[in-house]
C-alpha positions in Angstrom: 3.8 6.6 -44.8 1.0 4.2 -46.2 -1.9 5.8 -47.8 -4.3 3.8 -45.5 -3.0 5.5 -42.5 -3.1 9.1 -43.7 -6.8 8.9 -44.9 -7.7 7.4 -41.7 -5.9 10.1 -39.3 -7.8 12.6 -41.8 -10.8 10.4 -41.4 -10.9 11.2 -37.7 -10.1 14.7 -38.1 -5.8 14.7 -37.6 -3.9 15.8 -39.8 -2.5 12.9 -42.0 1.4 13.9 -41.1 0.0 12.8 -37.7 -0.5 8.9 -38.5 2.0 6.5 -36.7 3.2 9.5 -34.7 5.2 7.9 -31.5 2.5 10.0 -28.7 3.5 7.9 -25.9 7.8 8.4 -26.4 7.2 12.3 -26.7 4.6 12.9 -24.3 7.7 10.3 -22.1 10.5 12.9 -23.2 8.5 16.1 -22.0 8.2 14.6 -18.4 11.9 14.1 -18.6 12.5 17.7 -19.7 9.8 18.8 -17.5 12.1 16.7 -14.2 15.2 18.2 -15.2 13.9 21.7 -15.4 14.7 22.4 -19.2 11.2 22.7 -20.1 10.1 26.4 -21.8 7.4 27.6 -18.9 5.0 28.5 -21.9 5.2 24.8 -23.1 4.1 23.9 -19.7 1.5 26.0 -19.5 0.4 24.7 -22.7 0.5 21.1 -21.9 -0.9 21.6 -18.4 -4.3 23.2 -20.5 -4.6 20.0 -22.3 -4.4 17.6 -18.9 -0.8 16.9 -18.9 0.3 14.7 -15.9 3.6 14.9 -15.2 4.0 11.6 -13.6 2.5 8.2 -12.3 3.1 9.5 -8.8 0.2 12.3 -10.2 -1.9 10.0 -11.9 -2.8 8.0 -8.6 -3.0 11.2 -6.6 -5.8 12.0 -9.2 -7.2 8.5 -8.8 -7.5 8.7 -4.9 -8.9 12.3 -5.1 -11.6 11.5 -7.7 -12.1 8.6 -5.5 -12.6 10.9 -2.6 -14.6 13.2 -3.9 -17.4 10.0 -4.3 -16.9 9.3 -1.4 -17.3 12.7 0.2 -20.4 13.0 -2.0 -21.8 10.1 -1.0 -21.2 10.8 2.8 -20.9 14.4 3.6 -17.7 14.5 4.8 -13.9 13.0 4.2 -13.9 11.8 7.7 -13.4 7.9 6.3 -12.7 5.2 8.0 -9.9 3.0 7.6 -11.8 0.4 5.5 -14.1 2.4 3.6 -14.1 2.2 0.1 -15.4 4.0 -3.4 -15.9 2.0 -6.6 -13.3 -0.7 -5.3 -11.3 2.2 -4.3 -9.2 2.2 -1.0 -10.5 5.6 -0.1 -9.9 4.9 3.7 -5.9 4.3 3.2 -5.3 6.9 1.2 -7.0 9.1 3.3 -4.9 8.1 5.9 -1.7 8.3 4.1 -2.6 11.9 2.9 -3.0 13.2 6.5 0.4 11.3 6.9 2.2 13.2 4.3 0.3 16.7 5.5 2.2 16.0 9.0 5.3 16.1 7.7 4.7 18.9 5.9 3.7 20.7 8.6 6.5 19.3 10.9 8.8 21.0 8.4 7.4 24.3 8.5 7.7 24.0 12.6 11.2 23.2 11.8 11.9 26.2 9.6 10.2 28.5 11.6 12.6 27.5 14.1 15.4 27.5 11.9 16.2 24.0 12.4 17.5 21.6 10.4 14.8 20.0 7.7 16.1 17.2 6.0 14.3 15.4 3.0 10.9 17.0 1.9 10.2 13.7 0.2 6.8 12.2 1.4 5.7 15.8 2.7 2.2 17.1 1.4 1.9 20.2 -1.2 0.4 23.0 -0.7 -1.8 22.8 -3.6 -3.2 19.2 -3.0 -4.1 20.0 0.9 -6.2 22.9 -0.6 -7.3 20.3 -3.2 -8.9 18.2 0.0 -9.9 20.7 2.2 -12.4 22.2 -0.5 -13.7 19.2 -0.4 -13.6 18.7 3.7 -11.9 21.6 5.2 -11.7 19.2 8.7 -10.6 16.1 6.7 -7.1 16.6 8.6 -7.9 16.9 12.2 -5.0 17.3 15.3 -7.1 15.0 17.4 -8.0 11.4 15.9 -10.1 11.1 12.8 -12.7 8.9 14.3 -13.5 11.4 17.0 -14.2 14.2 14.4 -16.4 12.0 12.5 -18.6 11.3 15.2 -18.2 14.9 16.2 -19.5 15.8 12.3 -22.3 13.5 12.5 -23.7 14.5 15.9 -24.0 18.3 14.6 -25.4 16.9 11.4 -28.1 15.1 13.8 -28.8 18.6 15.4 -29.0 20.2 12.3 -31.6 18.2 11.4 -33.6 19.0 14.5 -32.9 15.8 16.3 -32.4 15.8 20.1 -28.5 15.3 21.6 -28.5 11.3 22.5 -27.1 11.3 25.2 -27.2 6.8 26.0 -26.2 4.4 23.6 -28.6 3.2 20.9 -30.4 6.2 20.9 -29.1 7.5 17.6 -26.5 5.5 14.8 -25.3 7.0 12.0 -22.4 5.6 9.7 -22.0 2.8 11.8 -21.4 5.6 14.8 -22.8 5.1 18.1 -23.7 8.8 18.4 -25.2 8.5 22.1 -22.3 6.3 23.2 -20.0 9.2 21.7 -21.8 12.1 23.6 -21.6 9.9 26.7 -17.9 9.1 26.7 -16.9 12.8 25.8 -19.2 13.8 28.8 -17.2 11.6 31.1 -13.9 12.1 29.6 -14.3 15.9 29.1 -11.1 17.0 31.3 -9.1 14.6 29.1 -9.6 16.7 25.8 -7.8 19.9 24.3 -9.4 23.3 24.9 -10.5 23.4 21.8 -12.9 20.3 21.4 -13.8 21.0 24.9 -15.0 24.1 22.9 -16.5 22.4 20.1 -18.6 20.2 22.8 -19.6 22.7 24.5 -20.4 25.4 21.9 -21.3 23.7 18.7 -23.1 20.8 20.3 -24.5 22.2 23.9 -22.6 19.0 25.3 -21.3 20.0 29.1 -18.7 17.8 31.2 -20.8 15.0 33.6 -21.0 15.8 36.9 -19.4 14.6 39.9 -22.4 12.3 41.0 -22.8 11.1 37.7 -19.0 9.7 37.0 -18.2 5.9 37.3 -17.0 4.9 40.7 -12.7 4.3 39.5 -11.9 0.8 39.4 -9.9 -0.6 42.1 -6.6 -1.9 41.4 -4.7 -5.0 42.5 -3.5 -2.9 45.5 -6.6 -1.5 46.8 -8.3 -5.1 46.6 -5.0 -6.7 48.3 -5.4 -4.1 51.4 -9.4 -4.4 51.3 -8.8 -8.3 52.1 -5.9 -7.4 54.3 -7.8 -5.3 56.0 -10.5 -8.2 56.8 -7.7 -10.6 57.6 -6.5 -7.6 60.4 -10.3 -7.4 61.9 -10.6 -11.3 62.1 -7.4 -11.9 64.4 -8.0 -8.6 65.9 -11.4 -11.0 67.0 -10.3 -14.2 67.4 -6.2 -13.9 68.0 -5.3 -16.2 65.5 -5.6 -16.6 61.6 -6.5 -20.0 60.7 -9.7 -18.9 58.7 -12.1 -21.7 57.6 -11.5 -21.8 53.6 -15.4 -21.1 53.4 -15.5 -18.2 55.6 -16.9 -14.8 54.6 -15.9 -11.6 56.6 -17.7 -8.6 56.7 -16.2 -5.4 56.8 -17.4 -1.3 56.9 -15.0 0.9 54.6 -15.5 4.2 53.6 -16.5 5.4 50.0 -15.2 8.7 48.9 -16.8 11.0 51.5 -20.2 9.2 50.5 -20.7 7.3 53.8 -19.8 3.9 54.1 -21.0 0.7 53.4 -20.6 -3.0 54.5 -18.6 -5.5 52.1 -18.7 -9.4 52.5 -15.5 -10.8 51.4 -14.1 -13.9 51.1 -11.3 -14.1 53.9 -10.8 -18.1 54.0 -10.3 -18.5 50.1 -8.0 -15.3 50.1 -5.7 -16.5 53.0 -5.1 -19.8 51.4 -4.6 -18.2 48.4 -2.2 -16.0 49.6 -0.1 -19.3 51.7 0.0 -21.1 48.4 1.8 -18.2 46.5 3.9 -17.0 49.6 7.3 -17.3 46.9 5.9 -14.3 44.6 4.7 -12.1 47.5 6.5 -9.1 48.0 9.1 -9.3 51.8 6.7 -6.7 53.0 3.2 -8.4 52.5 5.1 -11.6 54.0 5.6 -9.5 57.0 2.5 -7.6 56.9 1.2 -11.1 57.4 3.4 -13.0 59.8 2.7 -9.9 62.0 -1.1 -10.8 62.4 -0.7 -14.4 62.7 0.0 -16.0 59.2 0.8 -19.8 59.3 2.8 -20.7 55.9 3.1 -24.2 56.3 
């Protein structure tokens, strides 16, 4: 061994027996070991006190959690969207490939509790690195979708603060989160959640299902607006015993509305009988003779 290179090992305070020492192949041969299982447990414990990583598969777990930690600290919660980022970090996409992996894992403990067949544990989450996220976020992995428990997060934060529940859109915006259009849909869609945000609405937030008079008339579908106008076409010959309607004519009908009354509709019965004679090859055999039976002409 050169002089040169034992004084400077000494000179940074290694022994000089250290100098040209091959780190990088030995530190290479304990992972191998370490794989294979032939590794003494106290050397592992030993290495593992001074940061060992046992492979690259580790090293960019450590990167994204470091990376999510920022971002949690930055935010308040690891409730990222897809694109969001830390220090060029891809924060989001790991995220999302971490909840991923802790599905699998927990489909394989539903299979072994059933005593079912579990396959390959590849790609499945450990133990220790969920408890490694959820001391940073203990809701990072929700059942429901991730974007509903980030608004959820955000809306308590709002109330924490002492702000009032928004309750229409572009009262409150957090995050990029329109927290009023949030409470709004979740009001109207309240029957379509589980128990348990139904719950978390209702408990955590004071947020209580709309009522009746306050819900969206439905949307009518193809059908309904096909018998509306079928309908008109009925009262029309009904009237004048034939159904050659002017193309510019516009019938007025009285239909009922949910138990709310009724109300008068003007519809266009002249464009929507020529409309329905032009397309008479892609109507169904029974709206052909629905109607033929009240006069139709199709030539």
């Amino acid at each position: 061994m050169p002089a040169a290179d034992g004084q400077e090992a000494e000179a940074g305070g290694w022994p000089a027996s250290l100098a040209n020492f091959p780190l990088g192949q030995w530190i290479a041969d304990n992972r191998r070991f370490y794989a294979r299982g032939d590794m003494d447990e106290g050397r592992v414990q030993q290495l593992e006190k001074l940061g060992m990583v046992w492979s690259h598969f580790d090293v960019a777990w450590e990167e994204g959690l470091s990376a999510a930690r920022g971002w949690a600290a930055e935010n308040g919660h690891l409730l990222a969207p897809l694109d969001a980022t830390y220090q060029r970090a891809k924060v989001g996409i790991w995220l999302k490939n971490a909840r991923a992996a802790a599905r699998k894992a927990a489909e394989i403990e539903q299979r072994r509790a059933e005593e079912l067949p579990v396959g390959s544990l590849a790609g499945a989450l450990s133990d220790d690195r969920r408890e490694q996220l959820e001391e940073i976020d203990p809701s990072w992995c929700p059942t429901w979708p991730v974007e509903w428990q980030r608004a959820f997060h955000l809306t308590r934060q709002h109330l924490d603060e002492g702000g009032a529940l928004p309750t229409e859109p572009g009262q409150v915006v957090r995050q990029g989160e329109d927290l009023g259009r949030w409470v709004r849909t979740q009001r109207l869609g309240f029957d379509k959640l589980t128990s348990v945000q139904q719950w978390m609405l209702e408990h955590v937030l004071g947020i209580e299902p709309a009522a009746e008079d306050e819900k969206p008339r439905p949307r009518r579908t193809q059908a309904d607006k096909w018998a509306l106008n079928y309908a008109a076409a009925q009262q029309f010959y009904e009237r004048e015993g034939h159904l050659r309607v002017p193309r510019k004519h516009v019938e007025t009908i009285v239909v009922g509305i949910d138990g709310e009354g009724q109300e008068e509709r003007e519809l266009r019965l002249g464009a929507w009988v020529g409309n329905q004679r032009s397309r008479a090859a892609t109507l169904s055999p029974e709206r052909v003779e629905q109607l033929s039976a009240i006069g139709m002409r199709w030539a």
